[in-house]
C-alpha positions in Angstrom: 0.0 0.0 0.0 3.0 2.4 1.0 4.3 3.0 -2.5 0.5 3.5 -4.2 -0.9 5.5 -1.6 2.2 7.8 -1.4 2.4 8.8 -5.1 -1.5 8.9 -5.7 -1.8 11.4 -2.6 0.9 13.6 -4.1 -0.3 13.4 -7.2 -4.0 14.5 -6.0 -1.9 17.0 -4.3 -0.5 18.6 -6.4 -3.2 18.1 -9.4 -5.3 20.1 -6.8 -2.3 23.5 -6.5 -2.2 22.7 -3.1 1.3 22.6 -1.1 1.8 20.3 2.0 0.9 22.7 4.8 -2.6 23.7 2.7 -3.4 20.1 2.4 -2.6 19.5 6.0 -4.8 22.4 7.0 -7.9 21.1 5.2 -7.2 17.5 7.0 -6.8 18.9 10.0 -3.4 17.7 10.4 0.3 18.5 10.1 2.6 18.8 7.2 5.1 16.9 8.6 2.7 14.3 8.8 1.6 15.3 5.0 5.6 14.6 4.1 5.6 11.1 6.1 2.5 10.0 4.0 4.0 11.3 0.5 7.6 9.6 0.9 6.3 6.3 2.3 7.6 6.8 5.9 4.3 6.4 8.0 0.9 5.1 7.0 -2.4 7.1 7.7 -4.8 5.3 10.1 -7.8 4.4 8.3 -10.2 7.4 9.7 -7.4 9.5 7.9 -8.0 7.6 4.7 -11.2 8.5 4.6 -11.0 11.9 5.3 -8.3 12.0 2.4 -10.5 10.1 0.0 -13.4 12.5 0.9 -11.5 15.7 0.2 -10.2 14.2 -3.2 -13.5 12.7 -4.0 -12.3 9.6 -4.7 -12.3 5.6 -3.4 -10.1 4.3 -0.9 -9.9 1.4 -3.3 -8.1 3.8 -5.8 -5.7 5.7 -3.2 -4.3 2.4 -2.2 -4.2 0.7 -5.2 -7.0 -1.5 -6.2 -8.3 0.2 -8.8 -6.9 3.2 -11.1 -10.2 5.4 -11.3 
């Protein structure tokens, strides 16, 4: 999951305009955290997943993976 969900979150990111610290504003979160998501270092729980899916408007099957739509 660590490789898929990193690049698809940047690339929403930045698809979006939106730099780390906006992102992590709108998720209620930090930017480090933002940078530990993007570069594989941590995971997000799953009640972060789906705030991240709900701000994208997209599945949690396509931020980690399963599907490419």
């Amino acid at each position: 999951m660590k490789l898929f969900f990193a690049e698809r979150l940047r690339d929403l990111r930045v698809e979006r305009g939106l730099n780390q610290s906006a992102l992590a504003e709108a998720l209620g979160t930090t930017q480090r955290r933002i940078s530990y998501w993007e570069t594989g270092k941590v995971e997000p729980d799953l009640l972060s997943l789906c705030k991240i899916a709900e701000f994208f408007s997209v599945s949690l099957d396509y931020l980690v993976g399963l599907k490419d739509y």
